[in-house]
C-alpha positions in Angstrom: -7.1 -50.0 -22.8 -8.6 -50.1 -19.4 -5.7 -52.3 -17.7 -3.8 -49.9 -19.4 -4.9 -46.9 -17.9 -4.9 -49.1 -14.3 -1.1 -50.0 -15.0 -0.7 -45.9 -15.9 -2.7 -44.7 -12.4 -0.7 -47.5 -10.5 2.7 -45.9 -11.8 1.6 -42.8 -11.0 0.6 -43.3 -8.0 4.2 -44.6 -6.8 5.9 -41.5 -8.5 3.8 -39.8 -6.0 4.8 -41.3 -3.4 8.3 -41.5 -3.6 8.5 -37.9 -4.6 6.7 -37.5 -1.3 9.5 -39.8 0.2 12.1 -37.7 -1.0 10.8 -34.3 0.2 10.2 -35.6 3.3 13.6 -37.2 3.3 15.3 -33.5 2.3 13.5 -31.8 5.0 14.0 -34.0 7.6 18.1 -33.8 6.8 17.9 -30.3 6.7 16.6 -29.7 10.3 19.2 -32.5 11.4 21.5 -30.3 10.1 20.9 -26.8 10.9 24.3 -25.5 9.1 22.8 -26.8 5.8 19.7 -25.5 6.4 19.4 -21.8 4.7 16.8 -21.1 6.5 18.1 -21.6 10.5 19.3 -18.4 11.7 19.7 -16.8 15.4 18.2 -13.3 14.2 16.1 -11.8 16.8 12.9 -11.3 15.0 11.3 -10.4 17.9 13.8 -7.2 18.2 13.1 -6.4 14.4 9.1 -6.7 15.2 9.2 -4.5 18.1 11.2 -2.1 16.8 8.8 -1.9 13.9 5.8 -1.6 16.2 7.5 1.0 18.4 9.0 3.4 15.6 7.1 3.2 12.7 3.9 1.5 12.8 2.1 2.8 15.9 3.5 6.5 15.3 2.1 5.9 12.0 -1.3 5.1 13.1 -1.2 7.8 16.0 -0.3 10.6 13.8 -3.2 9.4 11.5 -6.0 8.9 13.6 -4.4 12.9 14.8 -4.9 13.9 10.9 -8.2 12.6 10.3 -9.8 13.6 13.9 -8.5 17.4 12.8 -10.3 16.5 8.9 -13.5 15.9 10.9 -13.7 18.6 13.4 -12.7 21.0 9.6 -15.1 19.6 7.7 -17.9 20.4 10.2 -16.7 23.8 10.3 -16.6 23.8 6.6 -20.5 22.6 6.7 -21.6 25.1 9.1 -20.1 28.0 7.1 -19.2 26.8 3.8 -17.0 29.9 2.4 -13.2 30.5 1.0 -11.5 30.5 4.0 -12.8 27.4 5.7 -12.7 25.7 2.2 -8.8 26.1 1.9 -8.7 24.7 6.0 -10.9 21.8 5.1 -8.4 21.3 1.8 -5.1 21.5 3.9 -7.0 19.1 6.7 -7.6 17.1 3.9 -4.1 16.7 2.6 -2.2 16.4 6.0 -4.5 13.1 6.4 -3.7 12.0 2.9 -0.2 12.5 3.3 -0.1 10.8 6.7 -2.0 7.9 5.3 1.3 6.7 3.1 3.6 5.8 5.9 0.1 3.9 7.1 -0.7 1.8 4.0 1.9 -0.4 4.1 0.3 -1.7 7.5 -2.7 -3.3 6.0 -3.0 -6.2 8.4 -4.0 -7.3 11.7 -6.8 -4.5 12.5 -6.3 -2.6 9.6 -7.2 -6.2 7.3 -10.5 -6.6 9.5 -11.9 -3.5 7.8 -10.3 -3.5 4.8 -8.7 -0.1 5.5 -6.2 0.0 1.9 -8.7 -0.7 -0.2 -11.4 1.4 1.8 -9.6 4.5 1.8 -7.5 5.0 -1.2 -8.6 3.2 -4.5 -8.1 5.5 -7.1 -9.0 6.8 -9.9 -12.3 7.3 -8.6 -15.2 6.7 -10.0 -16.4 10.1 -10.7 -20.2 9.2 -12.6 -20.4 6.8 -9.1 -19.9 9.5 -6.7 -22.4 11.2 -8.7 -25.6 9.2 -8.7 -24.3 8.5 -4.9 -25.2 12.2 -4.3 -28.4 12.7 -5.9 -29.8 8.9 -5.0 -28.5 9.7 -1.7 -28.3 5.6 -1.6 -24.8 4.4 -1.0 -22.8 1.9 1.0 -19.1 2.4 1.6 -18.6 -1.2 3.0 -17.6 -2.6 -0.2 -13.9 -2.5 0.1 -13.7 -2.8 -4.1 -15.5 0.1 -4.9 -14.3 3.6 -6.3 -16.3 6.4 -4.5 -15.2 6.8 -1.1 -11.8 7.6 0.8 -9.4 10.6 0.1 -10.0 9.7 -3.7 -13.5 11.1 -2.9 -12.7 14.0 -1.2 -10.1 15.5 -3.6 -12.9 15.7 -5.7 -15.5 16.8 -3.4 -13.2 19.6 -2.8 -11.7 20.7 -5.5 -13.7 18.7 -8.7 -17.3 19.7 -8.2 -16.8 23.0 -10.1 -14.7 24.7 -12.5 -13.7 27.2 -9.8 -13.7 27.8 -6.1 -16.7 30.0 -5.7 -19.1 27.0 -8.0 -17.5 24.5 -5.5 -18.3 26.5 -2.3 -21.6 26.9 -3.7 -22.2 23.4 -4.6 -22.5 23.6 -0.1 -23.6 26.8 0.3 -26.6 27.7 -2.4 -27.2 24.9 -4.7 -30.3 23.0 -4.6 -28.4 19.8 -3.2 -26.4 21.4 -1.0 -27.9 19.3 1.9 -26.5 16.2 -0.6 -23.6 17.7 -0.8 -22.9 18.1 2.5 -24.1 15.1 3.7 -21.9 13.0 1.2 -18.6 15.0 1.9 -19.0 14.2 5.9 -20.0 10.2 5.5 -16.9 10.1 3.6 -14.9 11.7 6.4 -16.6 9.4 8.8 -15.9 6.6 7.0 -12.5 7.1 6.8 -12.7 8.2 10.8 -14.4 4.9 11.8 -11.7 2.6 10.0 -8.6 4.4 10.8 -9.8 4.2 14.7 -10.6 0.4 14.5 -6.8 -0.1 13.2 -5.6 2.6 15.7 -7.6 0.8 18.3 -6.5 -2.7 17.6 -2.9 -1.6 18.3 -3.0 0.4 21.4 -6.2 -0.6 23.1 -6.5 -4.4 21.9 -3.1 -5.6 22.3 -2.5 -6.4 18.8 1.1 -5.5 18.8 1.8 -8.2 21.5 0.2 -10.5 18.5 2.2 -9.2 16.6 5.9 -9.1 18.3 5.7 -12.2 19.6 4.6 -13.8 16.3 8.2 -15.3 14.8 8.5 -17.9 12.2 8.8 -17.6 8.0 5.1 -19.2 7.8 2.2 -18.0 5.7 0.5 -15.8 8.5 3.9 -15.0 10.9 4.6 -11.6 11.1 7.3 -11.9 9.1 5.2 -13.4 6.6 2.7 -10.4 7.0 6.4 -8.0 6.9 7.3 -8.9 3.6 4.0 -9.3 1.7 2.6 -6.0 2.9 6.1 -4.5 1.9 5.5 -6.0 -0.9 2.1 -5.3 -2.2 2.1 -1.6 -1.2 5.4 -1.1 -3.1 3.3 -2.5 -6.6 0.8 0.0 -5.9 3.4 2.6 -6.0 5.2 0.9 -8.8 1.8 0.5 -10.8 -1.2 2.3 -9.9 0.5 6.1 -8.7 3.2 5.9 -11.6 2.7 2.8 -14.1 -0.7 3.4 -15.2 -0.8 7.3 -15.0 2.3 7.1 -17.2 1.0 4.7 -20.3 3.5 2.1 -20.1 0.7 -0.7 -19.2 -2.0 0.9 -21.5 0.5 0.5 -25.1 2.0 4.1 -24.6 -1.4 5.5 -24.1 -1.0 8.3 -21.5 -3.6 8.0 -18.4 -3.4 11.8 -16.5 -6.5 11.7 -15.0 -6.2 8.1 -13.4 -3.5 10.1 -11.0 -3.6 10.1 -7.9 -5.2 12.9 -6.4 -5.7 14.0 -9.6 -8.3 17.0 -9.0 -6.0 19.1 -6.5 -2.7 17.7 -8.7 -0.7 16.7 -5.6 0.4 13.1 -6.8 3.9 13.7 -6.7 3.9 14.7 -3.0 1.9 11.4 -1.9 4.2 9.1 -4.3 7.3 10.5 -2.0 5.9 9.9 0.6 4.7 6.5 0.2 8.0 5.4 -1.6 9.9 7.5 1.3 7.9 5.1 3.8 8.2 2.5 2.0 12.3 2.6 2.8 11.8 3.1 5.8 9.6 -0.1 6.6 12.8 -2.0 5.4 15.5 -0.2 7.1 13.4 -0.1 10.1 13.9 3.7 10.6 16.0 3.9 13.3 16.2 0.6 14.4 16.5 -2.9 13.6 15.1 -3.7 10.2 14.7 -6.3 7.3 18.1 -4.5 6.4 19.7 -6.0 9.3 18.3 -9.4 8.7 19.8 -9.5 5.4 23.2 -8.2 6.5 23.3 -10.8 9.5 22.7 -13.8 7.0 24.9 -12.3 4.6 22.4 -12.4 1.8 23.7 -12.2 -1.5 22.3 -11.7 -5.3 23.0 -14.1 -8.1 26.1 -12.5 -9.2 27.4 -11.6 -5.3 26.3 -8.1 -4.7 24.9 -7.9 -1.5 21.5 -8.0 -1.3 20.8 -5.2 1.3 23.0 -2.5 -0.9 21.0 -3.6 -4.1 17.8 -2.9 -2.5 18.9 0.6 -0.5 20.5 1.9 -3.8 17.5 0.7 -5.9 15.2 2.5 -3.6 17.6 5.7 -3.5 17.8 5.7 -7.4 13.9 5.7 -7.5 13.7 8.7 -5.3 16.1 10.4 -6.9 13.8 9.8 -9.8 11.1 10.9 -8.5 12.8 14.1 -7.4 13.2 15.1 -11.1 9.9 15.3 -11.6 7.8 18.3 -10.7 4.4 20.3 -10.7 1.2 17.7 -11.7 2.3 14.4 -12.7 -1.4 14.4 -14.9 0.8 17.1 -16.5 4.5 15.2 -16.4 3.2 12.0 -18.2 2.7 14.0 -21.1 5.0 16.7 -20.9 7.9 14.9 -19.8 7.3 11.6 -20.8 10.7 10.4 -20.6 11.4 11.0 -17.0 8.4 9.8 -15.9 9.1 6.5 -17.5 12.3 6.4 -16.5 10.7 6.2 -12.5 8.8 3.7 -13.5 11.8 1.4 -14.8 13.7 2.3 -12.0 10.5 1.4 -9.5 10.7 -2.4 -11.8 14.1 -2.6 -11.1 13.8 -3.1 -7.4 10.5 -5.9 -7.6 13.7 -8.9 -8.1 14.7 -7.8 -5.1 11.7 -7.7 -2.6 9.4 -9.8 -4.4 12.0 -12.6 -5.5 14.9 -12.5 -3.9 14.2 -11.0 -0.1 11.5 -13.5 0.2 13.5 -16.3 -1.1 16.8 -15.6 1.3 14.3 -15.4 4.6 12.2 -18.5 3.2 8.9 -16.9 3.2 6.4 -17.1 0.4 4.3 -14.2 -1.3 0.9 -14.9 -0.4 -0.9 -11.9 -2.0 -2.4 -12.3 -5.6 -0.6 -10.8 -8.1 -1.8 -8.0 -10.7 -1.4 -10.1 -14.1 1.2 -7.1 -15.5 3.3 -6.5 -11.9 5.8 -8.0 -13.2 5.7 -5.6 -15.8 
């Protein structure tokens, strides 16, 4: 038995190897000969990148930082007069920064990854008893980048979810006995979200990060195309799964899910899924300048049965927004009212993961690095 199990190792062991042989052997043949080598190409990546940085991602941070500097300056005038009028300026503040941060999200590397700015400003649902006993302990710490009680979450219910009407909420700053907790909660929030959104800004404009960036070609775990297509990537399954999927019931066994919504105090998670999936179209086609779209096109990628590749993915992200068109009012409201449509989105939002997750990644030979949600494929 035991020169059995040496002969067995021994064999084993030479599989190994030559397997190792052979790899070597196939990789080695391919860079000898570029023309059978689907992953040699003379795209400019460093055009595509710069493009990117120029058109979408720096305006994306600059109009942010612009949002939440104008949230803070509000929300102080909010604190020193708490009353109807500077409520409804500290809510529209609030929602031009939320908004804003959808074309942002889909950045979430480089500075944005060193402060863990997704997952810091924008995990929903929130967790309402959290934010509670955050108030009354007055003992908190948003530098957990997992936790539910911070970020824009946060603030839609700090402004529109402490009371059944405006006049409780205004008074929940204004007369209550923890006003001062209140307060105090509302603007480390906002400062929170300040502080993170300026390191990201910063790292671009001040820190040189988008040379980093530009000048970083390759298909390699950690190139920026690598970063391109995973952060495209993961931000479109958050669209996909945690502002329509879950909301929707189609991951909970047809159990609707309205308040795990977005935004689900104030009822505007149809206006931030546009935008996000709006942005998200834009990442690929590069806006108004050279874009993943043009990489395909250049290669001449193709699907399984021919189509191009390119037109697959613009029409699957044109059929989703037209999906998300027919919907309307408070998707808490849709998922249960109009069941139908909103589950049609969802299947239309599946329909385009072959696309980016398999087949875009596969054509331009880079590998998703992110972890999956067991049920994105869903």
């Amino acid at each position: 038995s035991y020169l059995f199990s040496i002969h067995k190792i021994t064999i084993m062991k030479k599989l190994l190897l030559l397997t190792f042989f052979l790899s070597t052997l196939i990789i080695f043949n391919a860079c000898d000969n570029p023309e059978e080598n689907p992953c040699d190409n003379d795209f400019d990546q460093k055009a595509m990148f710069m493009n990117m940085t120029n058109n979408l991602i720096i305006p994306a941070y600059v109009d942010l930082k612009t949002k939440v500097a104008s949230m803070l300056s509000v929300s102080k005038e909010f604190r020193d007069n708490p009353s109807q009028n500077e409520l409804d300026a500290l809510r529209t503040a609030w929602f031009d920064a939320y908004l804003s941060w959808q074309s942002a999200a889909q950045y979430d590397f480089g500075p944005a990854e060193q402060v863990f700015l997704r997952s810091s400003v924008n995990n929903f649902p929130l967790n309402v008893d959290e934010v509670d006993a955050n108030i009354q302990s007055e003992n908190y710490d948003f530098d957990m980048p997992d936790a539910f009680d911070k970020g824009f979450p946060a603030l839609d219910y700090l402004l529109y979810g402490v009371g059944v009407d405006d006049a409780e909420i205004i008074a929940k700053y204004a007369t209550n006995t923890d006003t001062a907790k209140y307060a105090q909660y509302l603007s480390d929030v906002i400062v929170d979200i300040k502080n993170r959104v300026y390191h990201a800004y910063n790292g671009w404009l001040a820190q040189n990060y988008d040379e980093t960036f530009n000048n970083n070609i390759g298909t390699a775990a950690g190139t920026s195309l690598s970063l391109v297509v995973n952060n495209l990537n993961e931000n479109y399954e958050l669209i996909k799964r945690e502002k329509i999927g879950i909301p929707s019931g189609v991951l909970t066994l047809d159990f609707t899910n309205p308040t795990k919504t977005e935004a689900y105090f104030s009822g505007r998670s149809l206006e931030l899924a546009k935008a996000a999936l709006t942005a998200t179209k834009d990442f690929y086609i590069g806006k108004v300048g050279i874009g993943l779209d043009d990489f395909l096109i250049e290669i001449d990628a193709k699907k399984s049965n021919g189509e191009s590749l390119n037109e697959a993915i613009i029409n699957q992200f044109d059929i989703s927004i037209a999906n998300l068109d027919a919907l309307s009012g408070k998707l808490s409201d849709e998922v249960d009212n109009n069941k139908t449509d909103v589950e049609t989105l969802y299947n239309a939002l599946s329909g385009q993961l072959i696309n980016i997750k398999t087949d875009l990644p596969s054509v331009l030979c880079v590998s998703i690095t992110y972890i999956d949600n067991p049920s994105d494929s869903d």
